[in-house]
C-alpha positions as CSV (number, residue, x, y, z in Angstrom):
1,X,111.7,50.6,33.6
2,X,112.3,50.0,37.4
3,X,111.4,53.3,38.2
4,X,108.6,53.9,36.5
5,X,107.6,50.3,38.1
6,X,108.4,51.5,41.3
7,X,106.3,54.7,40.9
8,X,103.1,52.9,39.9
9,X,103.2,51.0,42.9
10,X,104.5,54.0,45.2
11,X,101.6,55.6,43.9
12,X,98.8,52.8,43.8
13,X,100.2,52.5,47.8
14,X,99.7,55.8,48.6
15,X,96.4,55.9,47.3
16,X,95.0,53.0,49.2
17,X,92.6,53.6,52.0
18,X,95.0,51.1,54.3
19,X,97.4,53.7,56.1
20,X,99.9,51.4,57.9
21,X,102.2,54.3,58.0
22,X,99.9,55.7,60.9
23,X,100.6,52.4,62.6
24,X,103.7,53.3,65.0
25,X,102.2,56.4,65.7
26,X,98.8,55.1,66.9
27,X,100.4,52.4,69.0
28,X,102.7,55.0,70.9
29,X,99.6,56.9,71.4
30,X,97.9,54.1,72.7
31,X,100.1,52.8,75.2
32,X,99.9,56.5,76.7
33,X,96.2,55.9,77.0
34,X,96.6,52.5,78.8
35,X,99.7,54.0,81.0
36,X,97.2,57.2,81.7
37,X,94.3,54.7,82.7
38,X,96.9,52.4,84.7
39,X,97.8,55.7,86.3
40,X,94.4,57.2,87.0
41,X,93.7,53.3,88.7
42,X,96.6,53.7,91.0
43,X,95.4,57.6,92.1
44,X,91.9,56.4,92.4
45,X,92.7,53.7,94.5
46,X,89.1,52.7,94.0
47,X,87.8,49.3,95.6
48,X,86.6,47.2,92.3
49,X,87.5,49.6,90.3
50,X,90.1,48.1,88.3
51,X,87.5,46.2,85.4
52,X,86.7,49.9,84.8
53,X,90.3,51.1,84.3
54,X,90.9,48.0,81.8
55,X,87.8,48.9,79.5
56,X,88.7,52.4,79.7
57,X,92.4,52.0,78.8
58,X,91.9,49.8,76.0
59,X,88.9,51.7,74.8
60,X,91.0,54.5,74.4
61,X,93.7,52.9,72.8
62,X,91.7,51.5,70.4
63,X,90.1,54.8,69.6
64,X,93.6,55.5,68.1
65,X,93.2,52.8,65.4
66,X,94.6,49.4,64.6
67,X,97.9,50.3,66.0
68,X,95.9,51.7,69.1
69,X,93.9,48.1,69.6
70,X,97.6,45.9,68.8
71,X,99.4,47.9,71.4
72,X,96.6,47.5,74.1
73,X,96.2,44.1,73.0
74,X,99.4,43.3,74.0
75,X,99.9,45.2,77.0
76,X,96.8,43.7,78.2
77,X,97.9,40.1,77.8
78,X,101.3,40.6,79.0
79,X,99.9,42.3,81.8
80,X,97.5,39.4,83.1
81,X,100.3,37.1,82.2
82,X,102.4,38.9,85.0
83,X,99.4,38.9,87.2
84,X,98.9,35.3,86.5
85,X,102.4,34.4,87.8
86,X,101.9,36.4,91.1
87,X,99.1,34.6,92.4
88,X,96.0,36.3,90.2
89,X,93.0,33.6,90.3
90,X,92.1,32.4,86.8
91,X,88.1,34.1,87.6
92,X,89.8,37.2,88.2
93,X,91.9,37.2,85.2
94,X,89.2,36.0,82.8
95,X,87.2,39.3,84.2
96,X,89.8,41.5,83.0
97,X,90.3,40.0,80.2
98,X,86.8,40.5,79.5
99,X,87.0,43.9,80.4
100,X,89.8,44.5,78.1
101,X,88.3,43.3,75.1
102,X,84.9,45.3,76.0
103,X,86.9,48.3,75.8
104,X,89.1,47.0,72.8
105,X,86.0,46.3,70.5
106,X,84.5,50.0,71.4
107,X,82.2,49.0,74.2
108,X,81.3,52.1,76.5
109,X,83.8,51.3,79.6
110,X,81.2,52.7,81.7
111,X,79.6,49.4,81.8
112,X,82.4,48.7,84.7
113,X,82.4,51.9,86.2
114,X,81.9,51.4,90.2
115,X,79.6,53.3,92.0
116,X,80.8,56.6,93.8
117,X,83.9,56.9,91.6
118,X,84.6,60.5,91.5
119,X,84.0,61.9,87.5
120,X,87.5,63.2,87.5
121,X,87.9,59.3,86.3
């Protein structure tokens, strides 16, 4: 009886549109997106270029899926945190943060994008 319990629900789980088991997968993928963003901001070494970076990062993240958007959720936060605590106005921090959640909720990170920044970015 267990088993057969256990099956229906194995099965009515694995038939369900929610695929949490993609979860870990999508998040690991995402933080290379924000770490490749983060990267390419470093390279660029763009003046007022970093909004850009954000939205892009997260944007790509969350292109993953849900695990995509957690994990650049949270880098995001923890990363203005550590900003915060260096000396980071709150204007400048509320900016990124905007930034980030453009990119997060699918907006086009070009909306940030500086003039003259080479395409390679």
């Amino acid at each position: 009886m267990k088993m057969l319990l256990a099956g229906i629900v194995l099965i009515f789980i694995a038939g369900s549109e929610a695929h949490w088991y993609n979860f870990p997968g999508e998040a690991a993928q995402g933080a290379g997106d924000m770490w490749s963003a983060y990267q390419d901001m470093k390279e660029s070494n763009w003046k007022n270029g970093d909004k850009y970076f954000h939205a892009r990062g997260n944007y790509e993240a969350a292109q993953r899926g849900p695990g995509g958007v957690w994990v650049a959720e949270v880098i995001s936060d923890l990363r203005e945190l550590v900003q915060g605590m260096s000396g980071q106005g709150p204007e400048d921090e509320a900016a990124d943060q905007a930034a980030n959640h453009w990119g997060r909720s699918g907006g086009d990170p070009n909306r940030y994008r500086p003039k003259g920044l080479p395409e390679k970015y």
